[in-house]
C-alpha positions as CSV (number, residue, x, y, z in Angstrom):
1,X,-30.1,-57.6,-28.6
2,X,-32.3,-56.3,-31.3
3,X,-32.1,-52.4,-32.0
4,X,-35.7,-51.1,-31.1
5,X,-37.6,-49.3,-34.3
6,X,-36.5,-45.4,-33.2
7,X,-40.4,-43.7,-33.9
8,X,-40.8,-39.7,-34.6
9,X,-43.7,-37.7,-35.0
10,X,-44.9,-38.6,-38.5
11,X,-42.8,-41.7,-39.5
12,X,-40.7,-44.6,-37.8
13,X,-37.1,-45.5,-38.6
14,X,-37.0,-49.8,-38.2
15,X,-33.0,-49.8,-37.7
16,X,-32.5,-53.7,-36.3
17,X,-30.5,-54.2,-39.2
18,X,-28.2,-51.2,-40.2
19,X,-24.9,-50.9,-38.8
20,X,-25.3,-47.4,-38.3
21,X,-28.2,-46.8,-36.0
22,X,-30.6,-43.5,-36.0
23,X,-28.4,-40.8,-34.3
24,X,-27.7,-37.1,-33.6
25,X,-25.6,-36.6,-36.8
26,X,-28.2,-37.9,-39.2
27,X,-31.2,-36.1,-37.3
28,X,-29.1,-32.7,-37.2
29,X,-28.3,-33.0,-41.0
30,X,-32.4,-33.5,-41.8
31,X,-33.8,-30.9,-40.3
32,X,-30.6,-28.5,-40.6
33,X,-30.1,-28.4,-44.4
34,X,-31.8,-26.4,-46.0
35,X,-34.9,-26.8,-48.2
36,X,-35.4,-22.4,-48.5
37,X,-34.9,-23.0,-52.4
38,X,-38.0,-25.2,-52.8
39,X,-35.7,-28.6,-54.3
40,X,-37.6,-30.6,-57.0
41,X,-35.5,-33.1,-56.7
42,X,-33.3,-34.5,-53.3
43,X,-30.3,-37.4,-53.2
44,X,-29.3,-39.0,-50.0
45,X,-25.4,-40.6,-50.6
46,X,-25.2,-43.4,-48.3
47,X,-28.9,-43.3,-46.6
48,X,-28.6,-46.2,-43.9
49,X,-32.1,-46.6,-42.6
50,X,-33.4,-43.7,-44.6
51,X,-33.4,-41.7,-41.7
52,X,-32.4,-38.1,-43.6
53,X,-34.6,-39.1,-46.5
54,X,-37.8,-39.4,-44.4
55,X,-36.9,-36.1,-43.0
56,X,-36.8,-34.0,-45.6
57,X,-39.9,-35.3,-47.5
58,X,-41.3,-34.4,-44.4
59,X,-40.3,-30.9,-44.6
60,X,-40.6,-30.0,-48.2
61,X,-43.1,-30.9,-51.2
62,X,-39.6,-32.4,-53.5
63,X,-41.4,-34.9,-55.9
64,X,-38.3,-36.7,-56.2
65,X,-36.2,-37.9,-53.1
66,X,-33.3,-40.2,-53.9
67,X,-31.6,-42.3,-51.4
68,X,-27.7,-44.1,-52.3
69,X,-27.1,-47.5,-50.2
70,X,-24.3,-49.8,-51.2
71,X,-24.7,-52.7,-48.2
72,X,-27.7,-55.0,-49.1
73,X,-29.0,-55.2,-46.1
74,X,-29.2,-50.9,-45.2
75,X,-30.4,-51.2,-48.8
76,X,-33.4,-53.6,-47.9
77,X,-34.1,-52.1,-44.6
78,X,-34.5,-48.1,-46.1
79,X,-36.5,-49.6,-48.8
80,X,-38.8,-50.7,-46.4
81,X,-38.4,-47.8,-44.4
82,X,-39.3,-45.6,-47.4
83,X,-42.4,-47.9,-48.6
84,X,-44.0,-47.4,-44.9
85,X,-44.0,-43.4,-44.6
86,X,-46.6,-41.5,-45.6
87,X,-44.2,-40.1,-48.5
88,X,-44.0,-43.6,-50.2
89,X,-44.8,-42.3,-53.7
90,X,-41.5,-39.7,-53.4
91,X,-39.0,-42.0,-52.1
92,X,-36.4,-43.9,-54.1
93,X,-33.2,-46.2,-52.8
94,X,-31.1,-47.4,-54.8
95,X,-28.6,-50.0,-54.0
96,X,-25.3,-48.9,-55.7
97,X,-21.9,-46.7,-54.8
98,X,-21.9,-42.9,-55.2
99,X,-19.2,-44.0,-58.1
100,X,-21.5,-46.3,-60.1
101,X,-24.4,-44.6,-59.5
102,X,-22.4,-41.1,-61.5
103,X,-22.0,-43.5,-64.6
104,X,-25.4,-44.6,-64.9
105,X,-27.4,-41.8,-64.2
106,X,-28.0,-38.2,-66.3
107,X,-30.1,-37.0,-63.2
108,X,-29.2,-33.4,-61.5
109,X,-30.6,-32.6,-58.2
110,X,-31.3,-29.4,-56.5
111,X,-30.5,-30.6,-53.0
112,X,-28.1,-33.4,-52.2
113,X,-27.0,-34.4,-48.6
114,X,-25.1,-36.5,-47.1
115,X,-23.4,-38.3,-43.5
116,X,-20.4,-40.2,-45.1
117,X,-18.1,-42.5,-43.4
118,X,-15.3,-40.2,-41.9
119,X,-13.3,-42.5,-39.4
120,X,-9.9,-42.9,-41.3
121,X,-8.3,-45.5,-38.7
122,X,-8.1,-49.4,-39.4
123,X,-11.4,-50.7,-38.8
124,X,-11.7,-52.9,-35.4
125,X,-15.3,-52.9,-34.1
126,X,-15.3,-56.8,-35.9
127,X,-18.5,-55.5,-37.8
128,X,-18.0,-55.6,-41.2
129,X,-20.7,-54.1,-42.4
130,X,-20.4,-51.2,-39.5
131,X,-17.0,-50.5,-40.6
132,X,-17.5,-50.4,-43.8
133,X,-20.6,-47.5,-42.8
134,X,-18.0,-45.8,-40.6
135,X,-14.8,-45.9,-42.6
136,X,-13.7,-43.6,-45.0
137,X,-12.1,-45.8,-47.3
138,X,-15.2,-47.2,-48.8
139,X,-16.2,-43.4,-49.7
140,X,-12.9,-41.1,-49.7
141,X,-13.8,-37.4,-49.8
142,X,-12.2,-36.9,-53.1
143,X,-15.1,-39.4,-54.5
144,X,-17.9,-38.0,-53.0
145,X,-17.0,-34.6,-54.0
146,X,-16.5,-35.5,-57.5
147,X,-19.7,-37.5,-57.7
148,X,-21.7,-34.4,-55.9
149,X,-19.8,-32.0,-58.8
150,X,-21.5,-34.2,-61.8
151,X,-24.8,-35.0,-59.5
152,X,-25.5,-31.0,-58.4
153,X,-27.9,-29.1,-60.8
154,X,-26.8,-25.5,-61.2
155,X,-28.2,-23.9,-58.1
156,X,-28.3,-27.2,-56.2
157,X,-26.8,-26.8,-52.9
158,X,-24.6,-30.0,-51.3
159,X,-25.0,-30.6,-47.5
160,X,-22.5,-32.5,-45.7
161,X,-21.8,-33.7,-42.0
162,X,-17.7,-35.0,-40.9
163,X,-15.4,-34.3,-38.2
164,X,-14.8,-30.7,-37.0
165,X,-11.3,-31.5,-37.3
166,X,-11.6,-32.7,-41.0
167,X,-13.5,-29.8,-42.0
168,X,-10.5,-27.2,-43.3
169,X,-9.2,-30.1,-45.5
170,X,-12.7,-30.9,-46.7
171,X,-13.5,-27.6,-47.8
172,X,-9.7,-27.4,-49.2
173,X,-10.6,-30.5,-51.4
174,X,-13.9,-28.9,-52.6
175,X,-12.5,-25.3,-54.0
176,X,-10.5,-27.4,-56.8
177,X,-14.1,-28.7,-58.3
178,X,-15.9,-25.2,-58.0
179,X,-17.8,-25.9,-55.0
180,X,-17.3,-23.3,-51.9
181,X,-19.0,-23.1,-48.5
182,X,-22.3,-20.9,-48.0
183,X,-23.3,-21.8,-44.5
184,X,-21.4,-23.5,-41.6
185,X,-22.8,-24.8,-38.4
186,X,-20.4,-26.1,-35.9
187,X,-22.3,-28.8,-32.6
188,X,-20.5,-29.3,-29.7
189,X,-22.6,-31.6,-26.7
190,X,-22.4,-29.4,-24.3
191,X,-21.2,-25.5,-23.3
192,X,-18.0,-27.2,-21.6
193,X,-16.9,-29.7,-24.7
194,X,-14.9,-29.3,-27.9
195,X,-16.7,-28.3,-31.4
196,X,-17.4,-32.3,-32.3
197,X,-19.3,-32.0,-35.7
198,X,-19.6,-29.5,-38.8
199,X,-22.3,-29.5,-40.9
200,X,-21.3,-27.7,-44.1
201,X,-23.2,-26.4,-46.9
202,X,-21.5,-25.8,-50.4
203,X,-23.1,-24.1,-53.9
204,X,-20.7,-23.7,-56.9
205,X,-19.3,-20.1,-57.3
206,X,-17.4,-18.4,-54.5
207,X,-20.2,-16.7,-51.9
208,X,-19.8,-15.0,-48.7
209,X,-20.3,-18.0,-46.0
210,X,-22.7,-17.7,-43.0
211,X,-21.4,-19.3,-39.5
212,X,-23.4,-20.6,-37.0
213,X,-22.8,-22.8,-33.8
214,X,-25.3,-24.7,-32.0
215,X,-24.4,-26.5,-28.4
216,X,-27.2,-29.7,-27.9
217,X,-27.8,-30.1,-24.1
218,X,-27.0,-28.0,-21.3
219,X,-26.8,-30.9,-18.8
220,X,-27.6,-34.7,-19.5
221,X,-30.9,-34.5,-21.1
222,X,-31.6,-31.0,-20.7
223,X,-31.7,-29.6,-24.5
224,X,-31.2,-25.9,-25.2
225,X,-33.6,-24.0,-27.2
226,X,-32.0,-24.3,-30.0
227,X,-31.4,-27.6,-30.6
228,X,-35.5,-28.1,-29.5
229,X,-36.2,-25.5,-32.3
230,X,-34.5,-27.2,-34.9
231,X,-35.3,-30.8,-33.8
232,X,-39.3,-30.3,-32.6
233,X,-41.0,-31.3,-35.4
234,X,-39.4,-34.8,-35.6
235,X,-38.6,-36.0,-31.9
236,X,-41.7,-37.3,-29.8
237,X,-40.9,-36.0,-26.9
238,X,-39.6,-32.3,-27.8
């Protein structure tokens, strides 16, 4: 069965073939990091559909919004994502690793994000290409980190999304290459349910670090204000 094209407010996501379908974790990471310092220039590592991308040249005026793909077909599809927004003229994909794409390019940005594949166990789901989006091995945190040290202007902040669990040792990897948390926001589903997801923002230099948490529903499909503040401005029907 075909995935359905997942439409929000100003722009629609056509995700019938990406492995990794729109979800929370990619629309938390959009409209959560933060665009306060006015970013020129944006990268997306690993953009799937183009889904994070879209969102933040929706919230800011960045002329430049780059967007990392290495499966051809994600590739393909987030081009043609990209090419039928209203922000056509700001958004790039290109379809190469995070390690290639360090050699080739001189390019700093002021704003890089990205929702890596975190699952460390053997892939089993008999998708290739959606175990290859979900598994670590085809982007170990070690790489991305030291792609984000050579890709992150002075200034630039990195946003990431992974495990709650593998945030400590995360972070722990980060210090070593100069990069140290400035704000933390920790999801869990519900009021009842374990801290699931951290969305962590780093900047070089050591900072004081802000911590937030934010619970998403308070009973199936009943959303608390916060995570209806935060998501409004994308999802039709909040």
């Amino acid at each position: 069965m075909k995935a359905r094209p997942f439409k929000f407010k100003q722009f629609t996501v056509h995700q019938d073939r990406c492995a990794m379908k729109v979800g929370t974790d990619g629309v938390l990471l959009g409209a959560w990091a933060s665009v306060a310092h006015k970013p020129a220039s944006i990268l997306d590592i690993g953009a799937g559909t183009g889904l994070v991308g879209l969102m933040l040249a929706q919230r800011c005026n960045a002329e430049l919004i780059d967007a990392l793909e290495v499966e051809e077909v994600a590739f393909e599809q987030c081009v043609s994502n990209f090419e039928a927004s209203p922000w056509a003229d700001r958004l790039f994909c290109y379809h190469a690793s995070l390690q290639d794409y360090v050699q080739e390019v001189e390019e700093q940005y002021d704003l890089i994000v990205s929702n890596p594949p975190f699952h460390i166990e053997t892939p089993s789901s008999g998708d290739q290409a959606r175990d290859q989006a979900r598994q670590s091995q085809s982007l170990p945190f070690a790489e991305l980190l030291k792609g984000v040290t050579k890709l992150l202007a002075p200034g630039g902040k990195f946003v990431v999304v992974i495990p709650h669990k593998q945030a400590p040792g995360f972070i722990a990897l980060a210090e070593p290459m100069g990069l140290f948390p400035s704000k933390i926001l920790q999801v869990r589903g519900n009021p009842g349910t374990e801290i699931k997801r951290s969305f962590l923002e780093f900047q070089f230099g050591e900072n004081s670090c802000e911590y937030e948490e934010l619970v998403i529903e308070l009973a199936r499909h009943v959303y608390t204000p916060e995570y209806i503040n935060l998501t409004r401005d994308f999802y039709l029907k909040m």
